[in-house]
C-alpha positions as protocol buffer text, in pm:
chain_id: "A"
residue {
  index: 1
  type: UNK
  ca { x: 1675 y: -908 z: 890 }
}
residue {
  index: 2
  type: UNK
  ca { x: 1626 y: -806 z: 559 }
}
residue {
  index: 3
  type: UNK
  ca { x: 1495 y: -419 z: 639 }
}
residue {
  index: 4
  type: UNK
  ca { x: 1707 y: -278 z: 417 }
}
residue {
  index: 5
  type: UNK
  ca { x: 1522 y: -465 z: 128 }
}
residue {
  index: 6
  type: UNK
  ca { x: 1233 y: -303 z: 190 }
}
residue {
  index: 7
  type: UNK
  ca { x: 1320 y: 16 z: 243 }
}
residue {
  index: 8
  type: UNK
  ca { x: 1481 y: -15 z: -112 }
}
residue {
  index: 9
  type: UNK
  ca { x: 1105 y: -85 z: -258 }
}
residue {
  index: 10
  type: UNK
  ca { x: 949 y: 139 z: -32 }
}
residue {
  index: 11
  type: UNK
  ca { x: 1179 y: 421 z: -208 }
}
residue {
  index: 12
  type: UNK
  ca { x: 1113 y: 286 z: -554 }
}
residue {
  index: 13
  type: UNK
  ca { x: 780 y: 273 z: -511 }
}
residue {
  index: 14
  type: UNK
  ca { x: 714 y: 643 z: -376 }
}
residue {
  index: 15
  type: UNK
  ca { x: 958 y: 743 z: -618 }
}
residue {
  index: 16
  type: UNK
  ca { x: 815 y: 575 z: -904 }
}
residue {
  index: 17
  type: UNK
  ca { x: 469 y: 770 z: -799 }
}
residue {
  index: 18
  type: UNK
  ca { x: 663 y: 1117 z: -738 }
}
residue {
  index: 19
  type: UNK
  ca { x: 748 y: 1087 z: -1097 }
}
residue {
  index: 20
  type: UNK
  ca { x: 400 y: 897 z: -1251 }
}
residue {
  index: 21
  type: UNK
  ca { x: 645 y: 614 z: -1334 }
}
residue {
  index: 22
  type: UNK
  ca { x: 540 y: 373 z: -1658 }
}
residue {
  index: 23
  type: UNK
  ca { x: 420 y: 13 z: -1561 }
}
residue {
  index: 24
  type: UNK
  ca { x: 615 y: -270 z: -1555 }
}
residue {
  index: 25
  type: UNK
  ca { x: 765 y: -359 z: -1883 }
}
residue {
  index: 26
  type: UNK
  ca { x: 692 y: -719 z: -2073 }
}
residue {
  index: 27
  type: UNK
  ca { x: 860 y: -962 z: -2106 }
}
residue {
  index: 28
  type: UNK
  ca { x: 940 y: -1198 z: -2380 }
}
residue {
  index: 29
  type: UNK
  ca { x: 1158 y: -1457 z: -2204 }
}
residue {
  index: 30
  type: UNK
  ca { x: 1023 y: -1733 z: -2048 }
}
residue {
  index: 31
  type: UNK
  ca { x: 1043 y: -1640 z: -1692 }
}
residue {
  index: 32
  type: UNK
  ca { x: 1077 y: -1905 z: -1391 }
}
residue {
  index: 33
  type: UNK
  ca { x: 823 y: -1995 z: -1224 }
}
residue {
  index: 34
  type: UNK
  ca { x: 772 y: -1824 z: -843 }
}
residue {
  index: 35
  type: UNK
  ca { x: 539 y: -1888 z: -581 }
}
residue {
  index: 36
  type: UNK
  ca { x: 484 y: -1573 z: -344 }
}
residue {
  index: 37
  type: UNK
  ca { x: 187 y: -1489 z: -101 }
}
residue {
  index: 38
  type: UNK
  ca { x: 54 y: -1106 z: -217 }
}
residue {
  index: 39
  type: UNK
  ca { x: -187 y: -887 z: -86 }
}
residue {
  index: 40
  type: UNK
  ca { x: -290 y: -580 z: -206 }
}
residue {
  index: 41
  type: UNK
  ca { x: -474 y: -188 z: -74 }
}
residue {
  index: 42
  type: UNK
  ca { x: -550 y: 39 z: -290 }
}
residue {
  index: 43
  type: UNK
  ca { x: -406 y: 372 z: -238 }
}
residue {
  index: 44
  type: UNK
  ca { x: -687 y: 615 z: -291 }
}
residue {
  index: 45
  type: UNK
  ca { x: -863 y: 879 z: -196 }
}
residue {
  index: 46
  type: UNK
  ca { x: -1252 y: 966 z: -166 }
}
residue {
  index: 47
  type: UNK
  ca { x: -1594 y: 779 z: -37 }
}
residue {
  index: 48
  type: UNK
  ca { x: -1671 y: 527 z: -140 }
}
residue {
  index: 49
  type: UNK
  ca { x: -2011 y: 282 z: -121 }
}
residue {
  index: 50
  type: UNK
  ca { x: -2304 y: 270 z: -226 }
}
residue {
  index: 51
  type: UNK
  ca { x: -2517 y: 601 z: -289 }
}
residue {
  index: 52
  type: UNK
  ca { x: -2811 y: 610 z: 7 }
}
residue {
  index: 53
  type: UNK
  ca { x: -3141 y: 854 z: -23 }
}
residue {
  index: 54
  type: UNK
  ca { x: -3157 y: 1025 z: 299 }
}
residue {
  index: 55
  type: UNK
  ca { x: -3438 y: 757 z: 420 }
}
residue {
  index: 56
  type: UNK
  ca { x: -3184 y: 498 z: 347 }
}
residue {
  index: 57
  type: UNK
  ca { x: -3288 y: 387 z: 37 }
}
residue {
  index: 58
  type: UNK
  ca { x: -3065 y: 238 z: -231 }
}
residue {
  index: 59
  type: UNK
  ca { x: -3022 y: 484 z: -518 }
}
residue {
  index: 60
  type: UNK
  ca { x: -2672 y: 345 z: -675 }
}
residue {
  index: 61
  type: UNK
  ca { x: -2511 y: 57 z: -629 }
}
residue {
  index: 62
  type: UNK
  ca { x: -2092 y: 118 z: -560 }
}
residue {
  index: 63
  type: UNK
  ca { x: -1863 y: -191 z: -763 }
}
residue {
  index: 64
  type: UNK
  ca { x: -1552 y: -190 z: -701 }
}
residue {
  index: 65
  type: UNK
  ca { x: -1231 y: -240 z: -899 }
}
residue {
  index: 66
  type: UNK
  ca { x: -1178 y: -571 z: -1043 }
}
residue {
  index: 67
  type: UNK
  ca { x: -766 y: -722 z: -1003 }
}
residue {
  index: 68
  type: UNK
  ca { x: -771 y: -1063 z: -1094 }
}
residue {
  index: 69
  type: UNK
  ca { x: -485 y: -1286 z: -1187 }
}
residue {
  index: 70
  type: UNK
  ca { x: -408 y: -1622 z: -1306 }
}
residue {
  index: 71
  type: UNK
  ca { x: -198 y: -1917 z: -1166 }
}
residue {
  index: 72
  type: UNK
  ca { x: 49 y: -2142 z: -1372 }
}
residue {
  index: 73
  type: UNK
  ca { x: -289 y: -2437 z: -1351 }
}
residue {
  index: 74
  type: UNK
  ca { x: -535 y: -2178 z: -1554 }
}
residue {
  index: 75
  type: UNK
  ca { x: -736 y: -2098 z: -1229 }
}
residue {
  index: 76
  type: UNK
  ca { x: -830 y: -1736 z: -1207 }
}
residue {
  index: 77
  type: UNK
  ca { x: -792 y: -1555 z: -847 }
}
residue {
  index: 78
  type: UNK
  ca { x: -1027 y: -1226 z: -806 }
}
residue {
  index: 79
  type: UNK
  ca { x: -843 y: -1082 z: -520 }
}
residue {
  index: 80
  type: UNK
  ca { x: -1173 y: -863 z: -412 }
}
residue {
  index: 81
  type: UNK
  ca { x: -979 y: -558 z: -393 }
}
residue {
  index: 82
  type: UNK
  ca { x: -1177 y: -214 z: -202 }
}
residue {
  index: 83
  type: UNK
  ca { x: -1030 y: 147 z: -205 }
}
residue {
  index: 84
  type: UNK
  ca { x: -853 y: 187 z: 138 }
}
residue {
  index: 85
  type: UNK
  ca { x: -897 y: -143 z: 242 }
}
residue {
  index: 86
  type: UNK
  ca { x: -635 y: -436 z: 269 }
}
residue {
  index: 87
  type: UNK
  ca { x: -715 y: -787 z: 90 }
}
residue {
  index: 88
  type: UNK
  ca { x: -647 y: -1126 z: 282 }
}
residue {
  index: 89
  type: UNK
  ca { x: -299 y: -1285 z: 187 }
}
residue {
  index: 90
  type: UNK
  ca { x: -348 y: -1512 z: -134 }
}
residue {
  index: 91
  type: UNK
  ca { x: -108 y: -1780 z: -277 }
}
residue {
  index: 92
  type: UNK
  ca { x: 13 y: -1678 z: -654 }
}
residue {
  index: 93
  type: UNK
  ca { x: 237 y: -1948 z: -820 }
}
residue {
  index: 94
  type: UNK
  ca { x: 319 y: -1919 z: -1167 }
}
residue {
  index: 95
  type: UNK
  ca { x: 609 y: -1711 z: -1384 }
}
residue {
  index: 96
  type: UNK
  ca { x: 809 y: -1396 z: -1197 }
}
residue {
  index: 97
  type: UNK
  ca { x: 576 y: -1146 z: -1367 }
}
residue {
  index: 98
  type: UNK
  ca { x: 278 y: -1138 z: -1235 }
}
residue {
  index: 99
  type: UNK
  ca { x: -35 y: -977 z: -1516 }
}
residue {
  index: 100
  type: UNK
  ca { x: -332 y: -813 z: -1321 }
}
residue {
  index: 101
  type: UNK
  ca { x: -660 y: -821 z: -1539 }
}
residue {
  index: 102
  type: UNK
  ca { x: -1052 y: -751 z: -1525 }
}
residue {
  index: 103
  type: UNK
  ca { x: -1313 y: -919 z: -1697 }
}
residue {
  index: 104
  type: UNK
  ca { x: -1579 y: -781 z: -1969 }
}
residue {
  index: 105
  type: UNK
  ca { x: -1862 y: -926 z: -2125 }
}
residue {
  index: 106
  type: UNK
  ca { x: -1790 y: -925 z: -2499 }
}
residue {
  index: 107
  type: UNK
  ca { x: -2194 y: -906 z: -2673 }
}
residue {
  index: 108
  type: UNK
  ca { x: -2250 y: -1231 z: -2872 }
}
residue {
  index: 109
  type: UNK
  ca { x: -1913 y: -1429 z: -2727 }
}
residue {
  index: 110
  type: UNK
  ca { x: -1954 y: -1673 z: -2497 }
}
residue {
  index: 111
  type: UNK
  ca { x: -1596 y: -1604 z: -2350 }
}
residue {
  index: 112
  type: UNK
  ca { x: -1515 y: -1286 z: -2150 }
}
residue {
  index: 113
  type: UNK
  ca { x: -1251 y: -1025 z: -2252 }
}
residue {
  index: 114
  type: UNK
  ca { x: -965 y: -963 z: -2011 }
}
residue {
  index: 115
  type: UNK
  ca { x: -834 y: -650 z: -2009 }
}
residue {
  index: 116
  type: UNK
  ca { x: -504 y: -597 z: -1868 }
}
residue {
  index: 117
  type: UNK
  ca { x: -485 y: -346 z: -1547 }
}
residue {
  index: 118
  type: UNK
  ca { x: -132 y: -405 z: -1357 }
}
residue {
  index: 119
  type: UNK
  ca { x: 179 y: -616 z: -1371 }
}
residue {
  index: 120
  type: UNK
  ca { x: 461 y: -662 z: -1118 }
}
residue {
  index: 121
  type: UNK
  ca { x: 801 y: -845 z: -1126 }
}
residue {
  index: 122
  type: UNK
  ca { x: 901 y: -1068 z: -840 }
}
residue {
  index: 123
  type: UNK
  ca { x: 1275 y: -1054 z: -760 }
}
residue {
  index: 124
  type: UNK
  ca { x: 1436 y: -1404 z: -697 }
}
residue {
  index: 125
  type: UNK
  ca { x: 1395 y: -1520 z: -346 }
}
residue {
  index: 126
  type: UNK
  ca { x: 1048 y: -1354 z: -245 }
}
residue {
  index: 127
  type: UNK
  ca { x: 828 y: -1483 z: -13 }
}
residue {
  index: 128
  type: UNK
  ca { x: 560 y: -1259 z: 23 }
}
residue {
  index: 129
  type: UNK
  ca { x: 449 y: -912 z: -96 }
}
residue {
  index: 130
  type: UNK
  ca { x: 208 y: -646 z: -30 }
}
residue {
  index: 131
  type: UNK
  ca { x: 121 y: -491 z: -355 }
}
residue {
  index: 132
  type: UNK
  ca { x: 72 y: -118 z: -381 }
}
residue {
  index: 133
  type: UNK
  ca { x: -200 y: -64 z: -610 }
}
residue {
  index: 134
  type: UNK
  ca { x: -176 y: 331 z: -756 }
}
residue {
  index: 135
  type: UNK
  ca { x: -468 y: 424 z: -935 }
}
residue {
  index: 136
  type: UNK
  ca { x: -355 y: 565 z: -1280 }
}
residue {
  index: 137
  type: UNK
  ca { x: -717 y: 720 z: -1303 }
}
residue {
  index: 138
  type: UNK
  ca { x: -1035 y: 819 z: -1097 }
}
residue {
  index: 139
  type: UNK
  ca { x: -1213 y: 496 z: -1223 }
}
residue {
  index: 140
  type: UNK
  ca { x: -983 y: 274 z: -1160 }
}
residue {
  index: 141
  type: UNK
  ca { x: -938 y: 83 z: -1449 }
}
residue {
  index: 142
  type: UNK
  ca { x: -541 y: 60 z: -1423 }
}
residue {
  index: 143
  type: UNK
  ca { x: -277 y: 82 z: -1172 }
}
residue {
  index: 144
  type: UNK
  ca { x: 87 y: 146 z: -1103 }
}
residue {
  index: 145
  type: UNK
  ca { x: 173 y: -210 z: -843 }
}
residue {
  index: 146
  type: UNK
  ca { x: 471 y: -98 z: -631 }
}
residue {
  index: 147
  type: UNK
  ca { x: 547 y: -418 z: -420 }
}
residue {
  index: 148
  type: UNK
  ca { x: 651 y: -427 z: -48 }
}
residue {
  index: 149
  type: UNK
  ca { x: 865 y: -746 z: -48 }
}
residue {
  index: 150
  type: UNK
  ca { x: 866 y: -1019 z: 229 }
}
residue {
  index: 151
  type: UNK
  ca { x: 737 y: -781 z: 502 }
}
residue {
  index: 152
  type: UNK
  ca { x: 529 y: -1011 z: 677 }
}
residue {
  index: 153
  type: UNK
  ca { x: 851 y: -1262 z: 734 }
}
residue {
  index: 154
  type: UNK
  ca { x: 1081 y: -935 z: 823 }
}
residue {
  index: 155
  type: UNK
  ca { x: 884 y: -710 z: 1060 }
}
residue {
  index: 156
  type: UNK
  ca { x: 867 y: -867 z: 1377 }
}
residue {
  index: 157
  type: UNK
  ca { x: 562 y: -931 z: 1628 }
}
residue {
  index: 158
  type: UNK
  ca { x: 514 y: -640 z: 1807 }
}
residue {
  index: 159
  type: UNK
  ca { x: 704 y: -389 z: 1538 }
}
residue {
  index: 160
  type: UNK
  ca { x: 639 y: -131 z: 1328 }
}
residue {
  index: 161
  type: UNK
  ca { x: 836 y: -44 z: 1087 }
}
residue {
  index: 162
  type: UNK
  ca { x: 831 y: 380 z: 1019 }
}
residue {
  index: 163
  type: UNK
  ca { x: 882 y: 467 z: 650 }
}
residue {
  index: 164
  type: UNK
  ca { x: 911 y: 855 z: 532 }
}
residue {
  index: 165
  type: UNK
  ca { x: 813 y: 912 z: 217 }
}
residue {
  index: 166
  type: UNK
  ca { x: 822 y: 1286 z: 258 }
}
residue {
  index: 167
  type: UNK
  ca { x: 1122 y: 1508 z: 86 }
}
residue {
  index: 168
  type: UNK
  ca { x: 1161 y: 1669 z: 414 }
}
residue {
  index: 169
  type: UNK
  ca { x: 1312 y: 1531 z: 743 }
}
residue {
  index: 170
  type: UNK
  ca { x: 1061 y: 1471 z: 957 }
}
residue {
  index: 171
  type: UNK
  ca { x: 1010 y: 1413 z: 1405 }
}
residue {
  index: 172
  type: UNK
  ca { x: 843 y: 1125 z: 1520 }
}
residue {
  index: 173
  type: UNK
  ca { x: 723 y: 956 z: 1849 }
}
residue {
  index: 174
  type: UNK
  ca { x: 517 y: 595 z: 1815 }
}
residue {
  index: 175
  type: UNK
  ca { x: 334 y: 500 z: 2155 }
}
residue {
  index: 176
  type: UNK
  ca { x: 555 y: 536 z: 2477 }
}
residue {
  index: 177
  type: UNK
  ca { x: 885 y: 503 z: 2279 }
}
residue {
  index: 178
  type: UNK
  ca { x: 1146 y: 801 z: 2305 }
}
residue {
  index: 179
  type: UNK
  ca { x: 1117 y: 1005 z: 1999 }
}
residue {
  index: 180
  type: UNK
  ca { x: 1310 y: 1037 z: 1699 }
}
residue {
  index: 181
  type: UNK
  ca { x: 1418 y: 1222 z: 1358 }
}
residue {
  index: 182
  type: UNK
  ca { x: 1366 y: 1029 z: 1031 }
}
residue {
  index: 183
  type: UNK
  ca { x: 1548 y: 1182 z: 748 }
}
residue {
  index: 184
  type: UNK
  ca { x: 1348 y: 1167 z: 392 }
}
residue {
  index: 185
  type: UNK
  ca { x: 1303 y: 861 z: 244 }
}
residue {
  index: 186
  type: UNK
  ca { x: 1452 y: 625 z: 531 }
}
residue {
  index: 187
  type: UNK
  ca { x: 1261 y: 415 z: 754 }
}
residue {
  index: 188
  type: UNK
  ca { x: 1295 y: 300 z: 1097 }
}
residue {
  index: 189
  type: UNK
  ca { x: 1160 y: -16 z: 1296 }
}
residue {
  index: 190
  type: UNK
  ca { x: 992 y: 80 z: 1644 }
}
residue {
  index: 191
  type: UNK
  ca { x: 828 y: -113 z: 1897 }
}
residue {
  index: 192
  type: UNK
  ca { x: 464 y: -121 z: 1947 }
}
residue {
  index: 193
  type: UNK
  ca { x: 392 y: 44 z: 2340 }
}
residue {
  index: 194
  type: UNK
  ca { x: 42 y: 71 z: 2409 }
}
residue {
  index: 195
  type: UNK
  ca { x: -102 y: 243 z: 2698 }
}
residue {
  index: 196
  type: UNK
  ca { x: -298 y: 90 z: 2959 }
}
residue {
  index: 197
  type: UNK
  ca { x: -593 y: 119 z: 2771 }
}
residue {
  index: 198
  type: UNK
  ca { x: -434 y: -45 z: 2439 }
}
residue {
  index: 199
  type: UNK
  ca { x: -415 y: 295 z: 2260 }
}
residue {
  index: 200
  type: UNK
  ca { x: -146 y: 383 z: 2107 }
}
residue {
  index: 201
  type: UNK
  ca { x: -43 y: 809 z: 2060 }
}
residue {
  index: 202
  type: UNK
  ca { x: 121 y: 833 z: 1724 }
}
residue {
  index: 203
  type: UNK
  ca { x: 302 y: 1202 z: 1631 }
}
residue {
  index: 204
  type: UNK
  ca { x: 481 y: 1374 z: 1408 }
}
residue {
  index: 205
  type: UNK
  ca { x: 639 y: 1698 z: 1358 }
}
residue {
  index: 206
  type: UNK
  ca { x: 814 y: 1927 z: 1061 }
}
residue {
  index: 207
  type: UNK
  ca { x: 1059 y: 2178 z: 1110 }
}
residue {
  index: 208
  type: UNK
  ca { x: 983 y: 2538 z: 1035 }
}
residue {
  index: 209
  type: UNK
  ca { x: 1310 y: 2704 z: 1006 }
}
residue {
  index: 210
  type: UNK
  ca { x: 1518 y: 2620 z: 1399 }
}
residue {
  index: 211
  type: UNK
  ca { x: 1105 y: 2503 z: 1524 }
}
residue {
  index: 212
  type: UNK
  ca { x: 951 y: 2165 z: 1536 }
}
residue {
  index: 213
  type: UNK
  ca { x: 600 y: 2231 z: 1454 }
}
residue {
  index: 214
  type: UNK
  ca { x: 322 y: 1940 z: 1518 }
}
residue {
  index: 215
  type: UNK
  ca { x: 240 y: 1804 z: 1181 }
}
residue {
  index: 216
  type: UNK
  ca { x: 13 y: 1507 z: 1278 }
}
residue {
  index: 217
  type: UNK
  ca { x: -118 y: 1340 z: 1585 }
}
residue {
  index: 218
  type: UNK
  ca { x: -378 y: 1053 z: 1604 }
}
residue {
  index: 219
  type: UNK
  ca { x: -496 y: 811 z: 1918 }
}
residue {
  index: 220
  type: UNK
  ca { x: -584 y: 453 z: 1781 }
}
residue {
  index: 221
  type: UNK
  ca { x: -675 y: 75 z: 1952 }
}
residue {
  index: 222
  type: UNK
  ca { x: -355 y: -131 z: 1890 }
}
residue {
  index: 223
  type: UNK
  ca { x: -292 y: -446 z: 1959 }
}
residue {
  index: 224
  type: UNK
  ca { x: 92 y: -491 z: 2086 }
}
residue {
  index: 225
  type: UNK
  ca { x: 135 y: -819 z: 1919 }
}
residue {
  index: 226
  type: UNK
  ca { x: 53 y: -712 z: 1536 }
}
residue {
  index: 227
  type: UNK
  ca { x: 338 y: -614 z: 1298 }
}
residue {
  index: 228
  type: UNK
  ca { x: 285 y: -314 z: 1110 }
}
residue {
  index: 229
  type: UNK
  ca { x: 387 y: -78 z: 843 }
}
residue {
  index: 230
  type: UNK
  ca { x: 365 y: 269 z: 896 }
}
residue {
  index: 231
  type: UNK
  ca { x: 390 y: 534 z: 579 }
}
residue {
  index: 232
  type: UNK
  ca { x: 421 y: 887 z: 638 }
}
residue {
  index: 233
  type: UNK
  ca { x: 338 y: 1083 z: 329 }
}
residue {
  index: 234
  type: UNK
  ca { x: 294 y: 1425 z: 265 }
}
residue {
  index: 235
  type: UNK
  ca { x: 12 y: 1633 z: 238 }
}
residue {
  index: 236
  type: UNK
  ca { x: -122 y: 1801 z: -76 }
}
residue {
  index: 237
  type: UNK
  ca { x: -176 y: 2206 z: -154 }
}
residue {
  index: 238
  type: UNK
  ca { x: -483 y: 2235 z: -423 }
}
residue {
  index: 239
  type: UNK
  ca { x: -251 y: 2270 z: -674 }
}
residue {
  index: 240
  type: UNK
  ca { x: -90 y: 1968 z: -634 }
}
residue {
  index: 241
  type: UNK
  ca { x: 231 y: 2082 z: -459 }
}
residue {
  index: 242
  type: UNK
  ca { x: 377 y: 1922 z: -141 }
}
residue {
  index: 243
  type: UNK
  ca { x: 236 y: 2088 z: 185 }
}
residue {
  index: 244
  type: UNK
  ca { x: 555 y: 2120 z: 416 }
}
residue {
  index: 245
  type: UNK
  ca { x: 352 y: 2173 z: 728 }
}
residue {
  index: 246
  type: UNK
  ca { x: 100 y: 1878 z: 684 }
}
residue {
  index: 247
  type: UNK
  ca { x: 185 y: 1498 z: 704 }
}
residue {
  index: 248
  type: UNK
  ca { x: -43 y: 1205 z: 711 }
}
residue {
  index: 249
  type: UNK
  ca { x: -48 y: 824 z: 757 }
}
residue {
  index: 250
  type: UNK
  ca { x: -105 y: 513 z: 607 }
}
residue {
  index: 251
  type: UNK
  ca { x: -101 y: 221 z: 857 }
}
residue {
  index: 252
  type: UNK
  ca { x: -123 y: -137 z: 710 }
}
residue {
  index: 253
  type: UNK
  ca { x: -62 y: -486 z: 856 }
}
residue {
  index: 254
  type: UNK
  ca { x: 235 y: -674 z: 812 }
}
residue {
  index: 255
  type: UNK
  ca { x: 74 y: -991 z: 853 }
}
């Protein structure tokens, strides 16, 4: 099993946002081609829909983001991204580096303009990936893509695998499962132990000097047979500074 891989872009990806890493870089060579299955969510925070009076009525309509992309035959993909949501698996075959766009009307040409917003490299040997997509501003009109390679082939029916992305060691328990210590930046797979009632209790905890304090708890449906990922990040002062009492969690499928 090939968990190690991941963790690897798991910890190049949150580092890469730690430090407001550069895209992708270009290039040149001709590349071979790849064919990979990608899906992407949009890592962002906010509301976001369309803008209701109070008697219901439509007052603004909400569009969301446009990620396209382009196969090796010239067919165009619009990959229907939403903030917080995660798209459907789609088939991308064509060279290892992959160029996101949107599309603009151009007044008086017939032809749209395409205006670049992403770009990720596939390493040799993926199968699938679930693409990251970092907004580089409140708009989103470009993104940082931090791929999650071959998950869906590596994390096993009824797993989860339990990634900290926190600089700080952190407790953990996942369902009925004994609990645990994940050190920063390491990851851990755990089995998926509903209740009775197929809800699953999901904690964490921080350690305040020789004290574990409760950092997070949540109760949500699961289903014991999906395959998850599970990405504990931290928490946010107003300033912008890590809160080392605070943790949250971004669930995703594997699948």
């Amino acid at each position: 099993m090939k968990i190690a891989l991941i963790s690897q872009f798991l910890f190049t990806w949150c580092l890469a946002i730690c430090l407001a890493g550069p895209a992708f870089s270009q290039e040149k060579e001709k590349e071979p081609l790849v064919k990979v299955r990608i899906s992407a969510y949009i890592w962002a925070t906010g509301d976001y829909g369309d803008e209701l009076d109070r008697d219901g009525n439509l007052i603004a309509e909400y569009k969301p983001p446009e990620v396209k992309f382009q196969n090796a035959s010239k067919q165009i993909f619009d990959m229907k991204v939403y903030p917080g949501r995660r798209t459907p698996y789609m088939t991308y075959q064509g060279p290892a580096t992959l160029q996101f766009f949107r599309e603009v009307e151009v007044e008086g040409s017939p032809d749209n303009q395409r205006l670049d917003v992403g770009n990720v490299k596939f390493p040799e040997g993926t199968v699938s990936a679930l693409l990251i997509l970092y907004p580089q501003d409140k708009a989103m009109t470009g993104f940082h893509v931090y791929p999650l390679l071959n998950v869906s082939e590596n994390i096993p029916i009824g797993k989860a695998l339990v990634y900290n992305t926190c600089p700080f060691e952190i407790g953990a328990q996942i369902g009925q499962e004994a609990g645990f210590q994940l050190a920063a930046q390491r990851s851990q797979l755990v089995n998926l132990t509903p209740d009775q009632n197929s809800f699953m209790y999901t904690q964490f905890w921080v350690r305040n000097v020789n004290q574990w304090r409760r950092a997070y708890g949540s109760k949500k449906p699961i289903h014991p047979q999906s395959r998850l990922i599970m990405i504990v990040h931290p928490k946010k002062n107003r300033d912008g500074t890590v809160n080392r009492k605070l943790v949250d969690l971004l669930t995703l499928s594997a699948s």
